[in-house]
C-alpha positions as CSV (number, residue, x, y, z in Angstrom):
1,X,24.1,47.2,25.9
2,X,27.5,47.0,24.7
3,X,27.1,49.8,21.7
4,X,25.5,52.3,24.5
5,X,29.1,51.9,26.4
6,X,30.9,53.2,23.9
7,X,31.1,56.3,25.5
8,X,33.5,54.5,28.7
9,X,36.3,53.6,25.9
10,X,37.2,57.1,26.5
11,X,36.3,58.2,30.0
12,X,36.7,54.9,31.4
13,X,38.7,52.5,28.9
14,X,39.3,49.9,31.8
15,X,35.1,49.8,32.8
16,X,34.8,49.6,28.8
17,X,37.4,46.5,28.7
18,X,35.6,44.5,31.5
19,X,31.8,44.9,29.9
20,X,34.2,44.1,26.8
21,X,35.6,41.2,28.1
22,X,32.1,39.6,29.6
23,X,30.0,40.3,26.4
24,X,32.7,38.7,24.0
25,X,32.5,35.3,26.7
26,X,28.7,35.5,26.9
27,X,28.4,35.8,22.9
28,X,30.5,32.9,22.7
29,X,28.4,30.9,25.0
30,X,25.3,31.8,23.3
31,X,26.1,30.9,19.8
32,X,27.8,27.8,20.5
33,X,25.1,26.7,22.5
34,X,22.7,27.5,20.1
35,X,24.5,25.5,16.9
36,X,25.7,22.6,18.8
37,X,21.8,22.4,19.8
38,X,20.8,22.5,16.2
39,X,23.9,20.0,15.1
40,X,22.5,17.4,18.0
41,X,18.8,17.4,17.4
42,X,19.3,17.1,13.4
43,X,22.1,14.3,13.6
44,X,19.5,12.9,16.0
45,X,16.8,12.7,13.9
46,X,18.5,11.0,11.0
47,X,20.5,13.9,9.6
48,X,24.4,13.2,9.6
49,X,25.2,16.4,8.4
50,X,26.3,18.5,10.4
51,X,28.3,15.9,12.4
52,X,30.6,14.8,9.1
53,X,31.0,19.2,8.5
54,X,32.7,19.1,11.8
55,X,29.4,21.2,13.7
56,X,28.7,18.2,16.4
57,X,30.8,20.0,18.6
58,X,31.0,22.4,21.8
59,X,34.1,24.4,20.0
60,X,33.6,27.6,19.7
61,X,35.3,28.4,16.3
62,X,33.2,26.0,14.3
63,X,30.3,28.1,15.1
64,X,31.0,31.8,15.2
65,X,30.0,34.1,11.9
66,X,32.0,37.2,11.2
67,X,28.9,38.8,10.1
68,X,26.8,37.3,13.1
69,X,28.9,38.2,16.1
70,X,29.7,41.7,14.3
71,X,26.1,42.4,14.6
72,X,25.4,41.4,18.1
73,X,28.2,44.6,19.0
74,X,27.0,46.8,16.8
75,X,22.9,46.6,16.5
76,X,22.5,44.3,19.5
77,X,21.4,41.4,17.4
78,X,22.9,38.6,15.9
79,X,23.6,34.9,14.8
80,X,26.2,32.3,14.5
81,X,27.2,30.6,11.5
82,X,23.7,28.5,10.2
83,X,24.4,24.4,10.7
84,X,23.9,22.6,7.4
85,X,20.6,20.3,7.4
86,X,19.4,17.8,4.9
87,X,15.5,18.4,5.8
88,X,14.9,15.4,3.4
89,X,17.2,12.9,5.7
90,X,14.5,14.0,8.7
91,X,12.6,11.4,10.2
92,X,9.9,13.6,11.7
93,X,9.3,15.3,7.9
94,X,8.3,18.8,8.2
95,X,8.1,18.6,11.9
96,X,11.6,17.4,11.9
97,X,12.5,20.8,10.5
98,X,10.6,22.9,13.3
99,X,12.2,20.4,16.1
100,X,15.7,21.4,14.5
101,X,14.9,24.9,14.4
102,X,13.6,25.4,17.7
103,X,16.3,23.3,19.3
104,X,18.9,26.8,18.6
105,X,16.7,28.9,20.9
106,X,15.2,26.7,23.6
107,X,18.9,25.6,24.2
108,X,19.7,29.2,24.8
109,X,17.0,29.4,27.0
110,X,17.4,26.0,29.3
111,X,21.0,27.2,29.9
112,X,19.9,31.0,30.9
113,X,17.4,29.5,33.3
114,X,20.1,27.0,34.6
115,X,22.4,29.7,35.3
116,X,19.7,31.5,36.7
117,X,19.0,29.2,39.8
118,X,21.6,30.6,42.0
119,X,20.1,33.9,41.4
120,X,16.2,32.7,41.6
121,X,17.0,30.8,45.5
122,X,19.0,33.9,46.6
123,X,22.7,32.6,46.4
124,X,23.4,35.6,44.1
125,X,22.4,39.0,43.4
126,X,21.2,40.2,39.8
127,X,23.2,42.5,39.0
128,X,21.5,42.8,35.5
129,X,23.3,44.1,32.4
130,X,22.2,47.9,32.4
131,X,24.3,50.9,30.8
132,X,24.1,52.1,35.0
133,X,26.4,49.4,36.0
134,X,28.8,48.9,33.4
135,X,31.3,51.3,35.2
136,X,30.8,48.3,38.3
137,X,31.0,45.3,36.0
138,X,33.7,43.2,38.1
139,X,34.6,46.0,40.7
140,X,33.0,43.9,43.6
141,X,34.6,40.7,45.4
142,X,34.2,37.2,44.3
143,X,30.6,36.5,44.7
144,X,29.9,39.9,43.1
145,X,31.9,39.2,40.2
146,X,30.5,35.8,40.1
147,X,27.3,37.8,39.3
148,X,28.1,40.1,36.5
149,X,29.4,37.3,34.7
150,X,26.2,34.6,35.4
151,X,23.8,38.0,35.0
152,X,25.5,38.8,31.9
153,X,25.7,35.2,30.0
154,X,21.9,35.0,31.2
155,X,21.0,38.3,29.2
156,X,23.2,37.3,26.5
157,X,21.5,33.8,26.3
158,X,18.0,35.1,26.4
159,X,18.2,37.8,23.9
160,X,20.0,35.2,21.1
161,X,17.1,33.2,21.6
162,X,14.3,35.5,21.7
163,X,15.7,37.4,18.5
164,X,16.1,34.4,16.5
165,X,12.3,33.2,17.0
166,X,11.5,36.4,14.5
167,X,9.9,34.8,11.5
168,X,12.4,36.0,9.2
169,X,14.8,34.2,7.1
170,X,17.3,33.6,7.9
171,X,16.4,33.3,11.4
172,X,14.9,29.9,13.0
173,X,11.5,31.4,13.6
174,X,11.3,31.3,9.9
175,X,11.9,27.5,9.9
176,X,9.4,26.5,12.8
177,X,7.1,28.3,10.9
178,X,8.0,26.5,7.6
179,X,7.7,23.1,9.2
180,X,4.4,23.8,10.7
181,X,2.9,24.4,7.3
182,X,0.8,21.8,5.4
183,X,2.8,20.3,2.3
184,X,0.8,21.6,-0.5
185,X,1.5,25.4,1.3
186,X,5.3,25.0,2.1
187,X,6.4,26.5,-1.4
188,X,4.6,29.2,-1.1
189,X,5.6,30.3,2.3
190,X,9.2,29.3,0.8
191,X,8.7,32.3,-2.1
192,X,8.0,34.6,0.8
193,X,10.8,33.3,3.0
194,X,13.5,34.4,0.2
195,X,12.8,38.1,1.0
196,X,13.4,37.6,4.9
197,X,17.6,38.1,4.7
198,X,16.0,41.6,3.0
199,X,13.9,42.7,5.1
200,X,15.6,41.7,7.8
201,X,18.8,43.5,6.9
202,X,16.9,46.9,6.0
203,X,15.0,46.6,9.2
204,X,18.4,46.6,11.2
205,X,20.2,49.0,9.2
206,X,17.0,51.6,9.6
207,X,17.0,50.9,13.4
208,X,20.6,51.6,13.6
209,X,20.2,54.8,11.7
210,X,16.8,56.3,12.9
211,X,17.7,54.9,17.0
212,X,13.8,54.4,17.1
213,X,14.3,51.0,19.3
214,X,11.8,49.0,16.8
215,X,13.8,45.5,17.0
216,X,14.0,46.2,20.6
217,X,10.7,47.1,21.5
218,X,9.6,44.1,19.7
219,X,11.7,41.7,21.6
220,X,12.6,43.6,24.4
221,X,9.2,43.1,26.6
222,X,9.7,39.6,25.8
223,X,13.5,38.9,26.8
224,X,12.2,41.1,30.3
225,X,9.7,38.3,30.8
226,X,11.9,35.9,30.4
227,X,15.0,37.1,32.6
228,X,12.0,38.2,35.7
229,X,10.9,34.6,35.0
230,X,14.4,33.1,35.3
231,X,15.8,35.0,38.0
232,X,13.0,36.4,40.0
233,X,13.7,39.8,39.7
């Protein structure tokens, strides 16, 4: 969303520095949310990592990636910087390791659908975070404005967590499938998993290039699903 209003730095520089302004807060949001969640449920299950590093925390700059948060502005995708995990310190063994996984992206999704309630009983509009009303983003009065910014962190929220349930390293999906594996076929899927951050990378940089929409129209459906679901609409 934020890439296709480019165009408003020139023709409409304030517009631009709004929807600017909203995505940088909602990215935030995400990725903090999503690494504290992955800090929590690890130190919870026996693995003091991430809370000696510093990651047990709800502060922002402890989680951010250059890389990650650069991507999210430019190919609509992204990550935050991965929490450290001991998968050996795990009480729940390979289990442990989907559970800490999956914690990033459910926790993404819980607070989407929390934020969606005033929205899904009618309290607020959803204003929804199309290219058509990035020229309104903020325009309205208070309870308007209220709405960009919960319809915005809502989008933001969803699509973090949807994106990062691809099975690709480095991305979770690639570790709840890796602990749902039997033991004697973890290595193997771990040889496979080392070409991921490949693949992965040449898949973005190709859908940048060509603008066919594959990363989108792979997620996309299922981030729509999920913000009709939250919100109603």
């Amino acid at each position: 969303m934020f890439l296709g209003s480019y165009h408003l730095l020139l023709s409409d520089p304030s517009s631009f520095l709004r929807l600017g302004v909203l995505t940088i807060l909602s990215v935030i949001i995400a990725i903090t949310v999503h690494e504290f969640s992955h800090a929590l449920v690890a130190t919870g299950l026996g693995d003091s990592t991430a809370r000696r590093l510093g990651r047990l925390t709800l502060n922002p700059l402890k989680h951010l990636d250059p890389s990650g948060t650069a991507m999210l502005f430019v190919a609509g995708f992204g990550w935050g910087k991965p929490v450290p995990c001991d998968y050996h310190q795990l009480s729940r063994g390979n289990l442990g390791i989907t559970l800490v996984a999956a914690a990033g992206p459910l926790s993404n999704m819980a607070v989407a659908f929390l934020l969606a309630i005033p929205i899904k009983v009618g309290l607020l509009s959803w204003s929804g975070p199309s290219l058509s009303r990035a020229t309104l983003v903020m325009t309205g009065g208070l309870r308007e404005g209220l709405a960009d910014i919960l319809s915005i962190v809502i989008f933001f929220n969803l699509l973090l967590a949807v994106f990062n349930l691809i099975p690709l390293a480095p991305l979770d999906g690639s570790k709840v499938l890796r602990g749902l594996f039997p033991n004697n076929l973890a290595p193997r899927y771990g040889q496979i998993e080392r070409y991921g951050p490949l693949i992965l990378i040449s898949l973005v940089i190709f859908d940048f290039v060509s603008n066919l929409g594959i990363l989108w129209g792979i997620i996309g459906p299922v981030v729509r699903f999920l913000v009709s679901a939250a919100t109603g609409f």
